[in-house]
C-alpha distance (Angstrom), angle and dihedral (degrees) to the residues before:
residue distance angle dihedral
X1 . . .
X2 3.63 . .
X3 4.17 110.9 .
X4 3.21 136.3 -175.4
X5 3.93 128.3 -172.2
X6 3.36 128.4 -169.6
X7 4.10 129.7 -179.6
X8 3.71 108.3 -174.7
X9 3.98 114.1 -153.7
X10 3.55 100.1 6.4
X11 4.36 137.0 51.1
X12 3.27 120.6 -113.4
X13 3.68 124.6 -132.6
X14 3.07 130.3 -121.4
X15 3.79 107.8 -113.1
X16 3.87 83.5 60.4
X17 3.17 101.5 53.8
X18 3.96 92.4 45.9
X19 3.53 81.5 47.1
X20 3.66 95.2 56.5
X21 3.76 99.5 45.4
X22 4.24 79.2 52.2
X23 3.30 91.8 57.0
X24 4.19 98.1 47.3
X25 3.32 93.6 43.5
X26 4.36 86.4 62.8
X27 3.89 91.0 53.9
X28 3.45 88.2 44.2
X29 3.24 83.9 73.9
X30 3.74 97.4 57.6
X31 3.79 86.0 68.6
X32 3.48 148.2 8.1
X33 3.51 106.4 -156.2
X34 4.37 95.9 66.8
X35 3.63 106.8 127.9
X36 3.55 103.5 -158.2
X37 3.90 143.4 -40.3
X38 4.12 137.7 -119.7
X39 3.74 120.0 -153.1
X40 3.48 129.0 -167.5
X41 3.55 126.6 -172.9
X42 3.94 113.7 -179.3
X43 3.78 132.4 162.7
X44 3.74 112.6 -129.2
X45 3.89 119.0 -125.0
X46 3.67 97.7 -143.4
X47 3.74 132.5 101.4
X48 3.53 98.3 -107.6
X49 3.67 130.0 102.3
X50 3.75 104.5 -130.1
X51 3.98 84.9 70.3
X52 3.35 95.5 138.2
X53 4.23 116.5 105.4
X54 3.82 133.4 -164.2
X55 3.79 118.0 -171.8
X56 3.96 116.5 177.5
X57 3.88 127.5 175.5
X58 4.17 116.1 -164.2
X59 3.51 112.1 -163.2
X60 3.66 105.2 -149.3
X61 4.10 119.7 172.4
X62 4.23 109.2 -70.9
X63 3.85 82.6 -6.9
X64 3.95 144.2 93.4
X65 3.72 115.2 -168.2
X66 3.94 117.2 -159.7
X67 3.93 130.5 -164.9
X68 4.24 123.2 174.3
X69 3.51 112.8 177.0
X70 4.08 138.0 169.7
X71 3.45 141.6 -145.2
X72 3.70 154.0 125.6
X73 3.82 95.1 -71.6
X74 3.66 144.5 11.6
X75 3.62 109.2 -104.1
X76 4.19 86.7 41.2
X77 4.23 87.3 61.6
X78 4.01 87.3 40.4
X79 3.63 82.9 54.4
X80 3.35 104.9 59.5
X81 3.79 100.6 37.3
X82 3.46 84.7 55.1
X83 4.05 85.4 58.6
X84 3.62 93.7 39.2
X85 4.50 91.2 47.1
X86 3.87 88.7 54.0
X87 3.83 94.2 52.6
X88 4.09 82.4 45.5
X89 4.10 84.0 51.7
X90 3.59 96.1 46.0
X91 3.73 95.1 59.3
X92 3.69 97.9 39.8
X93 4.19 85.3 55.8
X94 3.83 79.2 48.0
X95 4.36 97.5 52.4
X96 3.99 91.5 32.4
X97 4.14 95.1 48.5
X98 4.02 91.6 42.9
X99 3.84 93.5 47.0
X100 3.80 88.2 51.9
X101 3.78 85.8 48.6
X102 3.90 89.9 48.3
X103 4.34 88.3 49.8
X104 3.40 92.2 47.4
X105 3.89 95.4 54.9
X106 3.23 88.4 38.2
X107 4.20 98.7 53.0
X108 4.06 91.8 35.2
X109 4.16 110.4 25.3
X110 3.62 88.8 159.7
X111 3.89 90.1 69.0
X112 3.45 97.1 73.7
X113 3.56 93.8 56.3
């Protein structure tokens, strides 16, 4: 997989970013067929403490899968879009394996007999 991270305004260490590559390699795993991923990293300019923001774009085939999460730190908001991608993964595997199903009936309906 193809990824690309970017952190505007500030460097990221590199913990993180090993961290980060860690982390894509495991939903890599969920599926071969992602093209490529877009991080973000950003700091929040607001008063709160939860300034922290993850963005990350998987390009799957006919499909864009998007994730923006919060928190105190970097790695925590990594985290849980991470969590919240491979729920997003699962049910694209889902939709692309049952229309496959549905073409394949539909093409040969004599197989099933």
């Amino acid at each position: 997989m193809n990824s690309q991270i970017q952190t505007p305004g500030f460097t990221a260490n590199k913990s993180l970013l090993e961290l980060i590559n860690h982390k894509l390699l495991h939903v890599d795993k969920f599926s071969d067929r992602i093209l490529g991923a877009k991080i973000i990293l950003k700091t929040d300019k607001s008063d709160k403490r939860q300034n922290k923001v993850c963005e990350v774009n998987l390009s799957v085939p006919g499909d864009e899968l998007f994730a923006k999460k919060e928190s105190y730190s970097f790695e925590e908001a990594f985290a849980q879009v991470i969590d919240a991608l491979e729920r997003q993964l699962l049910d694209w595997k889902s939709k692309t394996t049952s229309h496959k199903m549905k073409l394949n009936e539909i093409q040969d309906p004599d197989s099933s007999l």
